[in-house]
KEKE-3310 file (N, C-alpha, C; in steps of 0.2 Angstrom, whole numbers, plus 5000, padded with zeros to 4 digits):
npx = (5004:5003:5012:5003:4994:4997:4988:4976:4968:4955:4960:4973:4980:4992:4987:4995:4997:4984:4974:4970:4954:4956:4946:4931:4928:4933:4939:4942:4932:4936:4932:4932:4930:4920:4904:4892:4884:4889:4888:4891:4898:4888:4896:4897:4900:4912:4928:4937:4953:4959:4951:4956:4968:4968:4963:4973:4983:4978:4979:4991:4999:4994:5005:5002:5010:5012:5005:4993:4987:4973:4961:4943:4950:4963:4971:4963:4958:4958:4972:4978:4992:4993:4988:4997:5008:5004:5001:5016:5020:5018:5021:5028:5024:5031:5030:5023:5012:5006:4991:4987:4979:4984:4984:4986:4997:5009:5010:5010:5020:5032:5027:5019:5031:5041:5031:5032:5029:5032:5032:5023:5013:5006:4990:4990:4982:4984:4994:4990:4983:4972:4963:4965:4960:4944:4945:4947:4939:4944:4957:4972:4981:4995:4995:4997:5008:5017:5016:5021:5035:5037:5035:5046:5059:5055:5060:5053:5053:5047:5044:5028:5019:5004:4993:4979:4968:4958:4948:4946:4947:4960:4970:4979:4990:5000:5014:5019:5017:5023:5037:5036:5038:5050:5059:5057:5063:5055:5043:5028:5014:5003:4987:4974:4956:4943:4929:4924:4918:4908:4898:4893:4899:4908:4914:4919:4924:4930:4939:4960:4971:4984:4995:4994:4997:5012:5017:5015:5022:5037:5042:5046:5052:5067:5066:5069:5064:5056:5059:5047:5040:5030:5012:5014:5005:5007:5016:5032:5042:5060:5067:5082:5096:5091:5085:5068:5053:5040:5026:5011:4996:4987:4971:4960:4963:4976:4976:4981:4976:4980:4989:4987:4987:4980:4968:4955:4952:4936:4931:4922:4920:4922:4926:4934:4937:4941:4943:4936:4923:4906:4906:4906:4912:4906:4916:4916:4903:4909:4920:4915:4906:4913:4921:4933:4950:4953:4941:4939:4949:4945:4934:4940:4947:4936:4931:4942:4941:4932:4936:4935:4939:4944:4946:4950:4944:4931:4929:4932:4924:4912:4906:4907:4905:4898:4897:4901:4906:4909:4923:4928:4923:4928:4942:4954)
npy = (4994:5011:5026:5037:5053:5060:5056:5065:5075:5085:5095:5096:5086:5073:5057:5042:5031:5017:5007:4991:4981:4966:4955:4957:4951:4943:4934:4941:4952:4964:4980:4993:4992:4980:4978:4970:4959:4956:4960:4950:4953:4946:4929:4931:4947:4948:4958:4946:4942:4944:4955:4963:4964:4973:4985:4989:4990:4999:5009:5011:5015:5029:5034:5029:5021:5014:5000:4994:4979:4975:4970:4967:4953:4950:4938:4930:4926:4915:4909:4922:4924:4921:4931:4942:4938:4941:4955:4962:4959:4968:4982:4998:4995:4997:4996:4986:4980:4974:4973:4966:4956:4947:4934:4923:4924:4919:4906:4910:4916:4915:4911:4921:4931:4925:4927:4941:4949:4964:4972:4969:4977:4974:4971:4978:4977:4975:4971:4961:4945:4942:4956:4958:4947:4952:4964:4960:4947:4936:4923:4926:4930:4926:4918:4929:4936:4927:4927:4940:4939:4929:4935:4944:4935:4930:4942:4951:4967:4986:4979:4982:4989:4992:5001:5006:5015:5018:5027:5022:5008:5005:5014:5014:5005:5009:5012:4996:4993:4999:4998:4984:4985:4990:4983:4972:4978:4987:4998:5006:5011:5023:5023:5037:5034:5032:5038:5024:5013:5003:4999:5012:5017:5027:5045:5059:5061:5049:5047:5047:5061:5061:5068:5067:5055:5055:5062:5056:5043:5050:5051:5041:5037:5039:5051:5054:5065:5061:5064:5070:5060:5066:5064:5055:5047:5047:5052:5051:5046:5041:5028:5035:5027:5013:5001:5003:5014:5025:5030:5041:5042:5054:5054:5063:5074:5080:5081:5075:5080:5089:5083:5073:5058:5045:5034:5020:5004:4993:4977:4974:4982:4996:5012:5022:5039:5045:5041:5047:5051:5049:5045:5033:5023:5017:5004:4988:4986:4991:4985:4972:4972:4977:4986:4996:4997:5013:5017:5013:5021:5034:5033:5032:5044:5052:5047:5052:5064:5070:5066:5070:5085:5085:5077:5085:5095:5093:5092:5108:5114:5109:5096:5084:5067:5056:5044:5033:5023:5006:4999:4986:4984:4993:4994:4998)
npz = (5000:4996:5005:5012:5014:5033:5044:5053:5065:5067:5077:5074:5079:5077:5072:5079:5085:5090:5098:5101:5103:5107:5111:5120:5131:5146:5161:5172:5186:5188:5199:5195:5182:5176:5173:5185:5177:5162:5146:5132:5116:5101:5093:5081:5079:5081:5076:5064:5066:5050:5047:5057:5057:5042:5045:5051:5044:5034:5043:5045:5034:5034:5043:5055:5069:5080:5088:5102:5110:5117:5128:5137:5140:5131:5130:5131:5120:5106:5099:5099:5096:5084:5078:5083:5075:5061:5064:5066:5053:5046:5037:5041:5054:5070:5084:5095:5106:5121:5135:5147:5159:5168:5171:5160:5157:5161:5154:5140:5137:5131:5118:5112:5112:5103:5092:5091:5098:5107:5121:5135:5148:5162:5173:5189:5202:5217:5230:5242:5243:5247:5245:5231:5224:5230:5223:5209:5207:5205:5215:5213:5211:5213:5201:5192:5199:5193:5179:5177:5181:5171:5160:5161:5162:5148:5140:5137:5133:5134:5152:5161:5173:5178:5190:5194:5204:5218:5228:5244:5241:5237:5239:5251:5246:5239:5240:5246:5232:5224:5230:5224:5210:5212:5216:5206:5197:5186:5179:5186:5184:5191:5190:5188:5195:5183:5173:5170:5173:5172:5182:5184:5196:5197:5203:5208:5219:5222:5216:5217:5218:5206:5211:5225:5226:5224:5229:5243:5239:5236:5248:5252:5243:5232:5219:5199:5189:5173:5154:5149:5132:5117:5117:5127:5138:5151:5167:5171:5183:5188:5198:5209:5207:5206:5194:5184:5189:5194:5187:5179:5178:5175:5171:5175:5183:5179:5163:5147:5134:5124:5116:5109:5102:5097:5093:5094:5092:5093:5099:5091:5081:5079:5079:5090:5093:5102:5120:5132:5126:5118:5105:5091:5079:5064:5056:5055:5045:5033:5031:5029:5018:5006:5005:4998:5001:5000:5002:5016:5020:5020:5027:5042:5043:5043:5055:5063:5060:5067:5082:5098:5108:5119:5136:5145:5142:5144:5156:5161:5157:5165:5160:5161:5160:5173:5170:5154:5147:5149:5153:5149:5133:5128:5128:5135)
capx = (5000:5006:5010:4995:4994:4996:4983:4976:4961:4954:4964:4978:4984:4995:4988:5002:4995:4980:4973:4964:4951:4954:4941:4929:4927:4937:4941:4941:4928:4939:4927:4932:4929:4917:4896:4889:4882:4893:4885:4896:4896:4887:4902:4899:4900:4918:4932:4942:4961:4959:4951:4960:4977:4968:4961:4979:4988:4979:4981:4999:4998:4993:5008:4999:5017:5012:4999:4992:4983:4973:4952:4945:4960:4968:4975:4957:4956:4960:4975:4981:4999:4995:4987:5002:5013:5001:5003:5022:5022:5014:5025:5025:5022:5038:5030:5019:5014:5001:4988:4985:4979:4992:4984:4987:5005:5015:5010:5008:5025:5036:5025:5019:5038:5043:5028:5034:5025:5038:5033:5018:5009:5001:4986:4993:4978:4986:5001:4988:4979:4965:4960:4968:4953:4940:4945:4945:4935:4949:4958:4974:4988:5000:4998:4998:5016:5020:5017:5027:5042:5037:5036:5054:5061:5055:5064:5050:5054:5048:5037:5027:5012:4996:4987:4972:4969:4953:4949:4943:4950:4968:4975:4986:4994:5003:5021:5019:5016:5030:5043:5036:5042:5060:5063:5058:5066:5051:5041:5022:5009:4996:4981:4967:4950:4939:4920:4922:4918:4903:4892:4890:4896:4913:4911:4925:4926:4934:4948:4963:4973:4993:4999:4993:5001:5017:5020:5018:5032:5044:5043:5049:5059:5070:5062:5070:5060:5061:5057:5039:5040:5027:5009:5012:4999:5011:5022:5038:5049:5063:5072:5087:5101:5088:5080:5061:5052:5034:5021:5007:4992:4982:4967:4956:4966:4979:4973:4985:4973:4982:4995:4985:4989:4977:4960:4955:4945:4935:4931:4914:4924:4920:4934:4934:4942:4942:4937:4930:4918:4901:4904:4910:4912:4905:4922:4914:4900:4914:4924:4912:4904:4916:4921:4940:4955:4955:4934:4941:4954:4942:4930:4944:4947:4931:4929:4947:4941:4926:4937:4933:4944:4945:4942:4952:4938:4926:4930:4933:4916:4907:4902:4911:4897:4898:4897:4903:4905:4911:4929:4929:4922:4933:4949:4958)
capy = (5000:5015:5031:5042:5058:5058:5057:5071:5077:5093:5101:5095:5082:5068:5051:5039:5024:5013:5003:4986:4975:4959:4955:4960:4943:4943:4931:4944:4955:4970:4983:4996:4989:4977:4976:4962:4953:4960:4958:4946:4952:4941:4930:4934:4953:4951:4956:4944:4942:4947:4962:4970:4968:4973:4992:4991:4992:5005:5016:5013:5017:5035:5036:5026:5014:5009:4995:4990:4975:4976:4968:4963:4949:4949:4931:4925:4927:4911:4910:4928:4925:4921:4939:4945:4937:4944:4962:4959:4959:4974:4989:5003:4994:4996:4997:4980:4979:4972:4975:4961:4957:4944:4926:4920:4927:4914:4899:4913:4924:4914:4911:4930:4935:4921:4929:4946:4955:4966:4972:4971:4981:4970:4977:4973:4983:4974:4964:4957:4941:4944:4962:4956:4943:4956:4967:4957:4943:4930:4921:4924:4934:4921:4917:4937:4938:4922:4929:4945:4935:4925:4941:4946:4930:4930:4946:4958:4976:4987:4975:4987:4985:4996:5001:5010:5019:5019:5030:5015:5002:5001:5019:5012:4999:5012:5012:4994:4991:5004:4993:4978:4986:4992:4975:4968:4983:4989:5003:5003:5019:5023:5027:5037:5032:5035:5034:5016:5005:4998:5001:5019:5019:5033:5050:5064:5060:5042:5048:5050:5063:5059:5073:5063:5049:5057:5068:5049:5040:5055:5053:5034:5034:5046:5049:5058:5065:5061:5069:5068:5060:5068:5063:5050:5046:5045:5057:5046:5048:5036:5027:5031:5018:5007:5002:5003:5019:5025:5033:5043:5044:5057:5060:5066:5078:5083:5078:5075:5078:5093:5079:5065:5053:5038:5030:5014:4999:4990:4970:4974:4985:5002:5016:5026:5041:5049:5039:5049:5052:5042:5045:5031:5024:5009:5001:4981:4986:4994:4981:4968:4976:4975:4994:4996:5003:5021:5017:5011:5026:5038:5032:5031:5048:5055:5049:5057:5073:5070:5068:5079:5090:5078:5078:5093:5102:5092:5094:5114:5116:5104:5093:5076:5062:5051:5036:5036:5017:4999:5001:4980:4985:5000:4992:5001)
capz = (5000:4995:5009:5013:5020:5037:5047:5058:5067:5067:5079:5069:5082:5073:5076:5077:5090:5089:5102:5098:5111:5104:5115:5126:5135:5151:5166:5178:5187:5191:5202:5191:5176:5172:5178:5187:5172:5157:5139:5128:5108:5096:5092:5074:5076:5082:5068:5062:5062:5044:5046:5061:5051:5035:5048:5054:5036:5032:5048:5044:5027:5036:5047:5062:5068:5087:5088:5108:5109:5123:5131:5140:5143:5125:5130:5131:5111:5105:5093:5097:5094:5078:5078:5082:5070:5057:5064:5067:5049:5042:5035:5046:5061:5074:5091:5096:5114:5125:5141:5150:5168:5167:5173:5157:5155:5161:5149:5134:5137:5126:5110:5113:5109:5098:5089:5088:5103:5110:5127:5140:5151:5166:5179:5196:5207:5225:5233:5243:5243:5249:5242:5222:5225:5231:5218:5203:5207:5206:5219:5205:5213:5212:5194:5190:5198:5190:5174:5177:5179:5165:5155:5162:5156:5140:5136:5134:5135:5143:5155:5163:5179:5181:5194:5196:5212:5221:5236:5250:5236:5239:5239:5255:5242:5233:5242:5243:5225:5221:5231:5220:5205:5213:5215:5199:5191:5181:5178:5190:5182:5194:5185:5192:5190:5178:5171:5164:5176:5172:5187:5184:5202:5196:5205:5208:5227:5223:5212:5221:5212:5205:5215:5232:5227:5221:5236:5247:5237:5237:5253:5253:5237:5228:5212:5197:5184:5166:5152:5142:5128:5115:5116:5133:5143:5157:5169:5172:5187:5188:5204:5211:5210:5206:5189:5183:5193:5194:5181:5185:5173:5178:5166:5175:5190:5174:5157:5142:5127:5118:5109:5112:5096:5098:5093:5099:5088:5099:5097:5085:5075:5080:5080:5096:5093:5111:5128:5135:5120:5117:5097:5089:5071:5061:5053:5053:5039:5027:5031:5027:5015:5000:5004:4995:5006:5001:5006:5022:5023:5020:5033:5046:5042:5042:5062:5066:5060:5074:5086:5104:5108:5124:5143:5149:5141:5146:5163:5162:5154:5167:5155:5160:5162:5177:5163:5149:5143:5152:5151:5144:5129:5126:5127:5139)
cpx = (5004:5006:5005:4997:4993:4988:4982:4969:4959:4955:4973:4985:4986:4991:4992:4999:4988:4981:4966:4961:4952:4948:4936:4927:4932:4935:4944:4936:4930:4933:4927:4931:4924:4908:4896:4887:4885:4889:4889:4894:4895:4894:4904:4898:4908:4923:4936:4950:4965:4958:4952:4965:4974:4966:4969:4986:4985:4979:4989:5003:4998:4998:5007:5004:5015:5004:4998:4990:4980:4964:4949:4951:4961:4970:4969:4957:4960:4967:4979:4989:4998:4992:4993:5010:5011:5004:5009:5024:5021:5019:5021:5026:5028:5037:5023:5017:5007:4998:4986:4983:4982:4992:4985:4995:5009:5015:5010:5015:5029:5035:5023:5025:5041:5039:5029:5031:5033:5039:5023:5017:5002:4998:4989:4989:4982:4990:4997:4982:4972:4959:4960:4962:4946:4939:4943:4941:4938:4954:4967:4980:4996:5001:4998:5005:5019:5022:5020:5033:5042:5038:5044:5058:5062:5060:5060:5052:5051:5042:5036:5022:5009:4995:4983:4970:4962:4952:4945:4945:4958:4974:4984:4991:5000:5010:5020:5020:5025:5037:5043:5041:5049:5063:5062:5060:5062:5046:5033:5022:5005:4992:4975:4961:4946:4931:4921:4921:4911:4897:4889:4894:4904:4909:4918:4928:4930:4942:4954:4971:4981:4995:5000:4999:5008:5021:5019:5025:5036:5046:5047:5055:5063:5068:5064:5066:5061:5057:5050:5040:5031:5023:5009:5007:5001:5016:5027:5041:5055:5067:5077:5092:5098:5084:5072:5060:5043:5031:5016:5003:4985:4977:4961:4958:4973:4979:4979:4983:4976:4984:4993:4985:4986:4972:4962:4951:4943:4932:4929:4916:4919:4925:4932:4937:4944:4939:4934:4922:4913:4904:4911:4909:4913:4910:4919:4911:4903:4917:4921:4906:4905:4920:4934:4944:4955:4947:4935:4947:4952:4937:4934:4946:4942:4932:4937:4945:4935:4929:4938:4941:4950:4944:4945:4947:4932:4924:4931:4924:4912:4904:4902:4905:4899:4900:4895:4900:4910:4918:4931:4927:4926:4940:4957:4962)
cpy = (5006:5022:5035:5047:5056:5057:5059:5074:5082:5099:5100:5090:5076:5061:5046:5030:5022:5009:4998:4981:4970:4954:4958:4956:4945:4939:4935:4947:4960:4974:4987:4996:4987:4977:4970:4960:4957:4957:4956:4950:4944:4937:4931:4941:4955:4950:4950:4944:4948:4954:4966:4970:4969:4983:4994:4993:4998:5009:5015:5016:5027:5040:5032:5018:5011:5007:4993:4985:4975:4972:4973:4959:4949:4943:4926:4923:4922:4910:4915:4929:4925:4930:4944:4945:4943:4954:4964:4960:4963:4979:4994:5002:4993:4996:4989:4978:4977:4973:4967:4962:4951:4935:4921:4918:4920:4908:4903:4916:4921:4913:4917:4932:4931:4923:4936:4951:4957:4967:4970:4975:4974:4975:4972:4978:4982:4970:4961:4951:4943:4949:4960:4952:4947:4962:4965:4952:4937:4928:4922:4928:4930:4920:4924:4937:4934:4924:4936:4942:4930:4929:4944:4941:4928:4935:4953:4964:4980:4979:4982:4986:4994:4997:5003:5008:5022:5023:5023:5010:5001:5007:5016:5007:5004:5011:5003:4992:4993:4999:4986:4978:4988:4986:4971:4972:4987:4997:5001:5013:5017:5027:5031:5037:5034:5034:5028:5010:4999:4998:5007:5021:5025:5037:5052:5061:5054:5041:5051:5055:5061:5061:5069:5058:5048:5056:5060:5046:5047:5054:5047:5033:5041:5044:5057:5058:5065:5062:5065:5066:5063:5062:5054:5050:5047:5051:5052:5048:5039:5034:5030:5028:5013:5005:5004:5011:5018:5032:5036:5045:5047:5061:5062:5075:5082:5080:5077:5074:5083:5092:5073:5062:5048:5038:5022:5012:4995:4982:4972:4976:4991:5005:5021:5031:5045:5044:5041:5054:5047:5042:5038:5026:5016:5006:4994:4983:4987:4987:4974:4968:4975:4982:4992:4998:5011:5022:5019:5018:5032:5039:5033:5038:5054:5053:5052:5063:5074:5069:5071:5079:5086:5081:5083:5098:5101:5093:5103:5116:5110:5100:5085:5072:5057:5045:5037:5028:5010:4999:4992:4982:4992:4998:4997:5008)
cpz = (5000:5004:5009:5015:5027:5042:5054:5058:5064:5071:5079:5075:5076:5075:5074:5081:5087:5096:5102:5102:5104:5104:5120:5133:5141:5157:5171:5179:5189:5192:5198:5184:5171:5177:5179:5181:5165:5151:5134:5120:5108:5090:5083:5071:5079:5075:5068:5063:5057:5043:5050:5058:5046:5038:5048:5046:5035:5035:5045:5039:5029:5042:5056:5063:5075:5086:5097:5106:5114:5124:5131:5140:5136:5125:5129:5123:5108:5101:5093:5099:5087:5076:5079:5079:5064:5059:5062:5059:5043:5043:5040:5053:5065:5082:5090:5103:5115:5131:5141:5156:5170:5171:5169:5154:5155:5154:5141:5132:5129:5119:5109:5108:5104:5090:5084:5092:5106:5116:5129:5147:5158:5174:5183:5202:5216:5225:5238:5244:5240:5245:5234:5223:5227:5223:5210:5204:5207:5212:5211:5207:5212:5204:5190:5191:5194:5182:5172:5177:5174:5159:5156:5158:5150:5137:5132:5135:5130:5146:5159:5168:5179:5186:5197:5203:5211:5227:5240:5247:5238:5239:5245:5253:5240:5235:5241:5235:5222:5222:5227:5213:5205:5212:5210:5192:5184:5183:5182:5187:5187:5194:5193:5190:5191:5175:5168:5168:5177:5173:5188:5191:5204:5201:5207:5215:5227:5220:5216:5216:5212:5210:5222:5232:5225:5227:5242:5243:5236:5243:5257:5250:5235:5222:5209:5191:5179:5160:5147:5138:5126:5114:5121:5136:5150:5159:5172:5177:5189:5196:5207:5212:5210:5197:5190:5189:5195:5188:5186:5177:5174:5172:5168:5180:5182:5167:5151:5134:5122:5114:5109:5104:5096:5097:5095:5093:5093:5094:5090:5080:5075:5080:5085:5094:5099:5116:5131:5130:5120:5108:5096:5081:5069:5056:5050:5045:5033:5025:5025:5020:5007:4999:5002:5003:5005:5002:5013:5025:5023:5028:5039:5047:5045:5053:5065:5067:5066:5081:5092:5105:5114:5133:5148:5149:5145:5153:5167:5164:5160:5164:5155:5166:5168:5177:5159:5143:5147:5148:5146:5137:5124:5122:5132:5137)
residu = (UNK:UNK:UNK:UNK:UNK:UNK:UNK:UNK:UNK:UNK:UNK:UNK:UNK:UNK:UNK:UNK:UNK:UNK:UNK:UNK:UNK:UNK:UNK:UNK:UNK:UNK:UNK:UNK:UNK:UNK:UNK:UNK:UNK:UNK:UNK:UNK:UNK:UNK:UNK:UNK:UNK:UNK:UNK:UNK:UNK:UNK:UNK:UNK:UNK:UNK:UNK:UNK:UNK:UNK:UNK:UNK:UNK:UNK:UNK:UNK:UNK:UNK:UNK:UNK:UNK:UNK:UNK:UNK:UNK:UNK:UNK:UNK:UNK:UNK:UNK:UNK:UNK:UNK:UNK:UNK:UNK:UNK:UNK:UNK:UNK:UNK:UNK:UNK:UNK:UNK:UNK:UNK:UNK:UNK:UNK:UNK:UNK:UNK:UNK:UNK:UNK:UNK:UNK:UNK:UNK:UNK:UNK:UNK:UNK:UNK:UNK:UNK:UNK:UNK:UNK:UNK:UNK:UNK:UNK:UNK:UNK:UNK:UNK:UNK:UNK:UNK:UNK:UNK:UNK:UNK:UNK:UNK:UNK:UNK:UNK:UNK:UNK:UNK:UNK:UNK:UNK:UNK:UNK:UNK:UNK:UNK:UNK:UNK:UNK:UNK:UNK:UNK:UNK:UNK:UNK:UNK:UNK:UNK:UNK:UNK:UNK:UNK:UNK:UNK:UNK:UNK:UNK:UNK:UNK:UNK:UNK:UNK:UNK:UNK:UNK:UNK:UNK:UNK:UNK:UNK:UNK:UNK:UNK:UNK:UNK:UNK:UNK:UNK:UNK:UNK:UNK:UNK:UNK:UNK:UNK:UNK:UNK:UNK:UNK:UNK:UNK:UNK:UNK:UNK:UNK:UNK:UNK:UNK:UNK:UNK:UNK:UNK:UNK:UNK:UNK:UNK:UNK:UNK:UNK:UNK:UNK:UNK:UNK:UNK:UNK:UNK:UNK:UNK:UNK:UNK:UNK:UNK:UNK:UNK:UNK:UNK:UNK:UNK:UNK:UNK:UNK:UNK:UNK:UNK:UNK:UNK:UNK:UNK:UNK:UNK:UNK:UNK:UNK:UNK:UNK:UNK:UNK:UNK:UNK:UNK:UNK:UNK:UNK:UNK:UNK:UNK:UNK:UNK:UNK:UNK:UNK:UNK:UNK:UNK:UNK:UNK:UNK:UNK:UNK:UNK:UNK:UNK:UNK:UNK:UNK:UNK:UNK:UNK:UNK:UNK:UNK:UNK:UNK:UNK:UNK:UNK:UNK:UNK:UNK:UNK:UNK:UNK:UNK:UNK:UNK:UNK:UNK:UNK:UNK:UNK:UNK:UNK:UNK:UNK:UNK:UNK:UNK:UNK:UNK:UNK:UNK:UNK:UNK:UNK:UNK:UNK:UNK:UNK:UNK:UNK:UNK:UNK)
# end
């Protein structure tokens, strides 16, 4: 396929990233995340193999080089090594990484990279038991770290840990968790949370903001700052004398949507181009359809130019909804 214009919103942001649910299926019940009884797609409205690397040529075709793969579990999706061969194998593409909640890591890490996955990204909400089973709904903390060191092992880089911070949920984890990542030398983001979880049951009062949880770890670690890359989602400070540090992905307390570079394809084959937007764009039918590539690059186009401005505004203007959309069917 020949180079495209790049491709660019309407307030002339670049987009460079893609973030794909392979599925929306998931073997956890994270509190934040998923409702009591989740609604499966009909399994013949999920895309294909075929036609996520047939969406993903042509975003690259338009300058679009980082790919995520991300859910619900991305592991649950039968075969999704060979999905990441296929990608693996698309012009353009140089960045290939994955979200996991990391139950399945261990017994996947080595065909994953043998495949051509380069890094992941695993949620680690708690170091304990008990809670990590309250939270997600799994009894599963043991095979979660198992597959952190199964992902070290393999050779992925970066490996990277999650973990969304609830006020009453696990704020006082946060230094633990921090020392977890000192010791296995990796990077721990601590998100704060956002309208997607499900139950409607979001609200300002529960988000605990970066700052809070900063100004505690300074206070344990030394932590030096390192510099934004363009259009991160993430504020990076680094260890010390120690590898790996901590992230802080603050979009609701400081938002990062002036150079934000990303849409999202969800399972069904819808194209997201803001989360915290309801608008989103009918990809499958084109797909299916008989619709050409420069059909398919037009359409993809047409919902960039649609996408908001993003949730800094929404949040000035008063206008950020309680709930938005179930963060499983989003894809993270």
């Amino acid at each position: 396929m020949s180079v495209r214009p790049p491709l660019r919103d309407s307030f002339g942001r670049a987009i460079r990233k893609v973030r794909i649910s392979v599925t929306e299926r998931c073997n956890f019940r994270c509190v934040y995340c998923m409702p009591l009884a989740p609604t499966w797609f009909e399994r013949s409205a999920v895309l294909t193999f075929e036609e996520m690397a047939r969406v993903i040529g042509v975003l690259s075709s338009m300058g679009v080089h980082k790919v995520k793969l991300t859910g619900g579990e991305p592991l649950m999706r039968r075969d999704v090594e060979e999905l990441v061969r296929i990608i693996a194998a698309i012009p353009g593409i140089d960045s290939l990484s994955m979200t996991t909640n990391g139950f399945l890591l261990e017994e996947k890490s080595r065909a994953l990279r043998a495949a051509g996955l380069q890094a992941v990204t695993v949620s680690l909400p708690s170091m304990d038991r008990g809670r990590f089973s309250a939270i997600t709904g799994v009894d599963g903390l043991d095979s979660v770290l198992r597959g952190i060191d199964a992902a070290l092992s393999a050779g992925f880089s970066p490996v990277k840990l999650n973990a969304p911070v609830v006020k009453g949920l696990n704020e006082d984890e946060v230094p633990r968790l921090a020392e977890f990542a000192r010791d296995r030398g990796v990077f721990i983001r601590f998100i704060e949370f956002m309208p997607f979880d499900g139950k409607g049951s979001w609200s300002p009062e529960k988000v605990v903001p970066w700052r809070r949880i900063y100004e505690e770890l300074r206070d344990r670690f030394e932590l030096e700052p390192l510099p934004r890359e363009d259009g991160s989602t993430s504020m990076n400070y680094a260890f010390r004398g120690a590898k790996g540090g901590v992230g802080f992905i603050a979009s609701i307390t400081a938002p990062f949507c002036d150079d934000c570079e990303r849409i999202r394809l969800t399972a069904d084959g819808r194209i997201v181009p803001c989360m915290f937007s309801p608008a989103e764009f009918d990809i499958r039918s084109a797909l299916r359809g008989g619709a050409s590539d420069r059909e398919l690059e037009d359409l993809i186009r047409g919902a960039v130019a649609a996408k908001d401005r993003g949730v800094k505004y929404m949040i000035q203007s008063g206008s950020l909804p309680n709930r938005i959309r179930p963060m499983y069917v989003l894809g993270g």
